[in-house]
N, C-alpha and C positions, 0 to 999 in steps of 0.2 A: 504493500500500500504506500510506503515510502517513495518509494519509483513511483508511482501512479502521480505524488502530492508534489514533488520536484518539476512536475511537465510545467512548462512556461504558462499552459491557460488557466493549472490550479493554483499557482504564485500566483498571477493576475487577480483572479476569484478571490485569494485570499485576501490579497492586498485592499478589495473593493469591499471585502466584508469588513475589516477591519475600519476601513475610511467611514463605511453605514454606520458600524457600532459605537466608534467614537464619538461621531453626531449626536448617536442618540443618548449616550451618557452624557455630554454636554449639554442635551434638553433636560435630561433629568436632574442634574444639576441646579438647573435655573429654575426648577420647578418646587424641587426640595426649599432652593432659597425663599421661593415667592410663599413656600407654606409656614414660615413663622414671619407673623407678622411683628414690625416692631412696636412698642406699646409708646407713649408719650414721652415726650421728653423731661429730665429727672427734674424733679425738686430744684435744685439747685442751682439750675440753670435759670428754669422758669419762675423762679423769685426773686432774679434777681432784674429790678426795677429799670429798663431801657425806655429811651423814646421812640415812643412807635414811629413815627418817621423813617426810622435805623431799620425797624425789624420789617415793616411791612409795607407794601406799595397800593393802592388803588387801580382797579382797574382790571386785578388776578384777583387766582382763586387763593385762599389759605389754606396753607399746607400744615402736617400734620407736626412738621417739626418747628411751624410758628406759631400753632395753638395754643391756648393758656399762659402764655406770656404775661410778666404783670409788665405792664407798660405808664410810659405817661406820656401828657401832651400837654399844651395852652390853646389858647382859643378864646371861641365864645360859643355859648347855646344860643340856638333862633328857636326863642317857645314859640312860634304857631309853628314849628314843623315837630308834633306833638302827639303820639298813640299809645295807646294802652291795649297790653297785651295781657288775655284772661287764661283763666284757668291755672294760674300760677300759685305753686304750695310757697309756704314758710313756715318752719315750725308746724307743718299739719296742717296751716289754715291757706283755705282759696281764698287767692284777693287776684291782683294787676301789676304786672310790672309796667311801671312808669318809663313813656322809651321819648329820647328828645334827639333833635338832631343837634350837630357840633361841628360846626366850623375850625378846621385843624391848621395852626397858623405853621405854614413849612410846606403842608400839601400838595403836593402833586398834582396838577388840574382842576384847585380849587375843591377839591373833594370834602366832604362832611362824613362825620360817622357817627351812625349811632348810638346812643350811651343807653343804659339803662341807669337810670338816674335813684330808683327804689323799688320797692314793692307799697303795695297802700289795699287793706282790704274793703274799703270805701274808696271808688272811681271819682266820686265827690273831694276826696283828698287829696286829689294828683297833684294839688296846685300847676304853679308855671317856674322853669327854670328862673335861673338866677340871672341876671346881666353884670355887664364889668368884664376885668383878664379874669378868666377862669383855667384851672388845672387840676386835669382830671389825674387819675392813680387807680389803673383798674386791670383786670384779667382779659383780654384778647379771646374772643371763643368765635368759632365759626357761625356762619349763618344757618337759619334754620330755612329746612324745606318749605314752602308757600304750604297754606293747608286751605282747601274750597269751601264754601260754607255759609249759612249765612250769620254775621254777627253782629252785634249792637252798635249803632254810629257812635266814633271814634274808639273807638276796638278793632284789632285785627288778632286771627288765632295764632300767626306764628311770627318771629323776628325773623324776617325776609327781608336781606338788604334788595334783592331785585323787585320787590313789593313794596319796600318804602320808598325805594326809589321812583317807582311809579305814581306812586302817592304827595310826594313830596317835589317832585320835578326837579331832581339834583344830583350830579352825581353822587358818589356814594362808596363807600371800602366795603370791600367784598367779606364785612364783619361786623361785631359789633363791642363794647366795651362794658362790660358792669363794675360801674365806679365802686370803689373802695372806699375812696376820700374824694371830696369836693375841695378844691378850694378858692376863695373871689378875690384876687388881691390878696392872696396870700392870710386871708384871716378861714376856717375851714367854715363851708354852708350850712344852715340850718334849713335842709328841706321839709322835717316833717314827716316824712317817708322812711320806710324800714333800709335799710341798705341791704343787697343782693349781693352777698360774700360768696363766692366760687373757690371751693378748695383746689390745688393742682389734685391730676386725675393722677390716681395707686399705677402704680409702674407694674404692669405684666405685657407679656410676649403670649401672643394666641397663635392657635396650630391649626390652619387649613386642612384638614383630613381629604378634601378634594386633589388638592396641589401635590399629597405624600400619593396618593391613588396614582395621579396621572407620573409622578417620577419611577414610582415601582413598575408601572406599567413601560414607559421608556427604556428600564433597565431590563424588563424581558425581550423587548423588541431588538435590543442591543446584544443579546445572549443567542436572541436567535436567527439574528443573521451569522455570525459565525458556526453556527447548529446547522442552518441550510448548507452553510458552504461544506460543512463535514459530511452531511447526509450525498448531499450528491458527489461529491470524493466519494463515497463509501460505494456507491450506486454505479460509479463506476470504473472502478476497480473489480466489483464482483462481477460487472456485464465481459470485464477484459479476461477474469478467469473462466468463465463461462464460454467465450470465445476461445480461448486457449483450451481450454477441454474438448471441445467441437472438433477442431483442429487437428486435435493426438487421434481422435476417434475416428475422422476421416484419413488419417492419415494408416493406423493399424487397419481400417479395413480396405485401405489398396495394397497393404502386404499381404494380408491375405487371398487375396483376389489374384496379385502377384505370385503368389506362390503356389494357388492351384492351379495355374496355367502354364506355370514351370511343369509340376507333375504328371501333368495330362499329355503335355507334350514330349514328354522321356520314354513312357511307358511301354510297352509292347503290346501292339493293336491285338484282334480276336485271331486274326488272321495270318498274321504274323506266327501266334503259335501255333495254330495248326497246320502250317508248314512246316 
């Protein structure tokens, strides 16, 4: 079978199996990687208080390595650009998160970004932002998916920057801010409202069980190109010794053949002896 694996077209065959198989451990690879996901970025990082300017741009999306950032900024609030978002817990209780827009002095295209300014379980107590230099100090969390529905005028069900932004006719960061601390000229705001403290998110790594599926799968399809290239090596080899048996057997029965026509023609005919 050695002889057989040495011929130039099963080198080739190997060679092209080997090239398949490598492919596909390199997919499995990449697949393996894509099935743990990585989890938030650590405490330590994300505590530590940046200008959002620095961290994050308007106009993209937020990524997962920008999220929950504590950030700060200046500016100013514009109260009529002004919604309350239901169905918000605190402590157990439903109320509103109070959401305002914010003019971000540094911004990129004039952009505004939403704040969540408190929670208030009377919509009656939302009051109006503050006016003056104001400086916000708050967590960076992505936007929420739009939710359809119908809701109470000046209510919306979810924090959609592409919804406020419809709403509010402005551009807009593709996020939003829940203040920590207010501050108006530097002396800190009395809004009257609960504050909406955001812990950073627990650090875990989650497992794809899809992704480990399709790499184990990749590394059989990997096993079994080289498996083909053996099977048919094997296939034939046994059709060349099959051949080569053929062969010896056609070959012993024209010695035969050969040597009863030797025989027959030495002999002494009938005739011959009776002479």
């Amino acid at each position: 079978m050695l002889k057989t694996a040495l011929q130039p077209r099963w080198i080739a065959g190997l060679l092209f199996a080997l090239a398949i198989s490598t492919v596909f451990v390199l997919l499995s690879e990449w697949q393996f990687s894509a099935a743990e996901s990585e989890g938030p970025p650590p405490a330590e990082d994300t505590e530590v208080v940046r200008p959002l300017t620095e961290v994050f741009t308007p106009g993209v999306p937020l990524y997962g390595t920008q999220a929950d950032q504590m950030v700060t900024f200046t500016g100013s609030f514009q109260p009529e650009d002004q919604v309350l978002i239901g169905n918000r817990l605190l402590d157990g209780e439903e109320g509103y998160w109070v959401v305002t827009s914010f003019d971000v002095d540094g911004a990129p295209q004039d952009a505004s970004i939403p704040v969540v300014r408190g929670w208030t379980e009377d919509p009656g107590n939302a009051g109006t932002a503050p006016d003056g230099d104001v400086t916000i100090t708050g967590r960076l969390l992505p936007p929420e998916a739009p939710i359809a529905g119908p809701v109470p005028d000046g209510t919306i069900a979810a924090l959609s920057s592409a919804e406020l932004g419809n709403i509010w006719d402005e551009p807009l960061y593709s996020a939003f801010v829940t203040a920590h601390e207010t501050l108006v000229d530097g002396v800190p705001a009395e809004s009257g409202l609960e504050t909406v403290t955001v812990a950073p998110q627990p650090q875990e790594t989650t497992i794809n069980w899809l992704n480990i599926f399709y790499a184990v799968e990749w590394v059989v399809f990997a096993g079994f190109a080289v498996f083909l290239w053996w099977r048919l090596l094997a296939d034939s080899y046994q059709r060349s010794l099959e051949e080569d048996e053929y062969e010896d057997d056609d070959e012993f029965e024209d010695d035969d053949e050969y040597a009863d026509g030797q025989g027959e023609g030495t002999g002494p005919t009938t005739s011959e002896v009776k002479k």
